[in-house]
N, C-alpha and C positions, 0 to 999 in steps of 0.2 A: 903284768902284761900290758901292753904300751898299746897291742889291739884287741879288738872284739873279733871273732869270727863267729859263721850260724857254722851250722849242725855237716852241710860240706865244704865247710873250708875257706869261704869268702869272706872277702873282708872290705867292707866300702867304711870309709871312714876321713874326714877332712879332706875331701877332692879328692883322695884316690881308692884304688879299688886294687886287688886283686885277691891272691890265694896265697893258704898258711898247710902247711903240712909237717907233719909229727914224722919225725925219723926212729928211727929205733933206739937212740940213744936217749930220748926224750927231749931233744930240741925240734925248736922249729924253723922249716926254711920259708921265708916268706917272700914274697913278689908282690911287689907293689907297682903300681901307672896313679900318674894321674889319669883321671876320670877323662879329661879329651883328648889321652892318649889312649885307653881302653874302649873310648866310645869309638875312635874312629877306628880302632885296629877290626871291632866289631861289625860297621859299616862296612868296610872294606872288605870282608870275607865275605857276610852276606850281599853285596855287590856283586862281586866273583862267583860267591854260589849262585845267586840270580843269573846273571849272565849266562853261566855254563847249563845253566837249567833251561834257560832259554835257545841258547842254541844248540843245543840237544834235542830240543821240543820240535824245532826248525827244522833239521836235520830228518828227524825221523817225519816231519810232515812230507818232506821232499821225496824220501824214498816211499813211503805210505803212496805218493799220490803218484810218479811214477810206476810204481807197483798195479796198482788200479788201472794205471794206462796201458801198460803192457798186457795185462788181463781184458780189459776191456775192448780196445781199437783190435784188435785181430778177429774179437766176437761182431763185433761191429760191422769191420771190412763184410764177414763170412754172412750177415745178415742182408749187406746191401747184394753181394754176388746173388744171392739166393731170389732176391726182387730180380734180378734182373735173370736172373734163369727164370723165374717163373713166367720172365714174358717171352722167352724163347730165347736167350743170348746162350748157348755153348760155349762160348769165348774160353780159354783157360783161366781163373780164379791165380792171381799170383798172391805168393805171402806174402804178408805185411812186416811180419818179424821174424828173425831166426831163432827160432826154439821149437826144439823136437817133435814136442807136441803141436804145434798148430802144423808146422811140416806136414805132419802125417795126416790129421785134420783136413787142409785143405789138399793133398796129393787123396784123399780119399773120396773128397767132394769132387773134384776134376775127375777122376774115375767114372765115378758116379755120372755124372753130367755124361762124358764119353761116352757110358755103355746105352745108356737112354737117346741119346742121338743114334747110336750107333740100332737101336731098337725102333727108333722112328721110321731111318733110313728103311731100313729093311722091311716094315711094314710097307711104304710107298711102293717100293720094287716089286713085292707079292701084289700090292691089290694093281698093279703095272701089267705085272703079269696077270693077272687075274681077267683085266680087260679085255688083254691082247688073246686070252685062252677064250674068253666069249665070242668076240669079233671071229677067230676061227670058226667056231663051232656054229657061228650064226651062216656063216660061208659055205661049209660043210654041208648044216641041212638045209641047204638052197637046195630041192631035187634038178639033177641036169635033166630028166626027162620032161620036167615044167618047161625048163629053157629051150628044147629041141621041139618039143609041140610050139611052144608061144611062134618060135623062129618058125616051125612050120606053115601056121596058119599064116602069120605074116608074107611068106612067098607065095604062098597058094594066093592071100587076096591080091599081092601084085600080081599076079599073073592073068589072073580073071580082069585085072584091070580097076579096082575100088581102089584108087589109090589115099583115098579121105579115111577108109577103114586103117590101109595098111599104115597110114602116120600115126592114127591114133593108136592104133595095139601099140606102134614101136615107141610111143611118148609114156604111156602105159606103162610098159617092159622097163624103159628106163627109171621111171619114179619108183616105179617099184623096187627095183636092187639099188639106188641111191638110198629110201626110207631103212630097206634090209639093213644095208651097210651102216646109216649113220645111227642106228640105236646100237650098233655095238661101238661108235668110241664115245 
């Protein structure tokens, strides 16, 4: 035997190195490098598998953090709308990205937002009307038979001639349905 091998088959021996293997016939085919041809055929692979290890690492940090973006920035937008609804903007909420889900998301946020203005609105109208049904009502039970006395006395004192009474009832008459009038608007 011209070499040594260990237990699987290698064989480093005077600068070189490689592998010995047993055929069936009971010879051996052997392979031999020198040693700075083996060491570098070595380097070189693990180079290449580094490398590809590495930009596979890169690769998937790109889409990881991509990922995170597209997850994120649409929660984000849907966080800032929401400040600003909360100080009263209605405005429509646009999406930020196209995918289904936020679609639907914010098409149900702008809903929302809508039916709530649309609930504002219409509370203002009622308590609108609400006024406008007082102000009647304070109109209504004005008695005309107050007014047809006040007016009466007012002629009678012109006529007797108290014209400093008949100003004052009629300044009176006026303050009075102006006060009536303005606690209903």
């Amino acid at each position: 035997v011209l070499f040594r091998s260990d237990e699987d088959g290698r064989i480093e021996q005077n600068g070189y190195e490689g592998v010995a293997k047993k055929n069936i016939y009971g010879f051996y085919t052997v392979l031999l490098l020198p040693t700075y041809e083996y060491q570098s055929e070595i380097y070189q692979w693990t180079l290449l598998t580094g490398s590809v290890i590495f930009i596979s690492l890169a690769i998937l940090a790109v889409v990881a953090i991509s990922q995170i973006w597209l997850v994120s920035h649409p929660i984000k937008v849907l966080e800032k709308e929401m400040r600003h609804f909360g100080k009263g903007d209605f405005s429509e909420a646009e999406t930020p990205v196209q995918l289904a889900e936020y679609n639907q998301l914010f098409a149900t946020f702008n809903q929302m937002k809508a039916q709530i203005q649309e609930l504002i609105e219409s509370e203002q109208r009622k308590e609108k009307e609400k006024a406008d049904l007082e102000l009647g009502k304070l109109m209504y039970q004005i008695n005309p038979h107050f007014l047809y006395n006040t007016l009466d006395v007012i002629s009678g004192l012109t006529l007797i001639g108290d014209q400093d009474k008949s100003f004052q009832m009629t300044q009176a008459l006026g303050r009075f349905y102006r006060n009536s009038l303005n606690r209903g608007s």
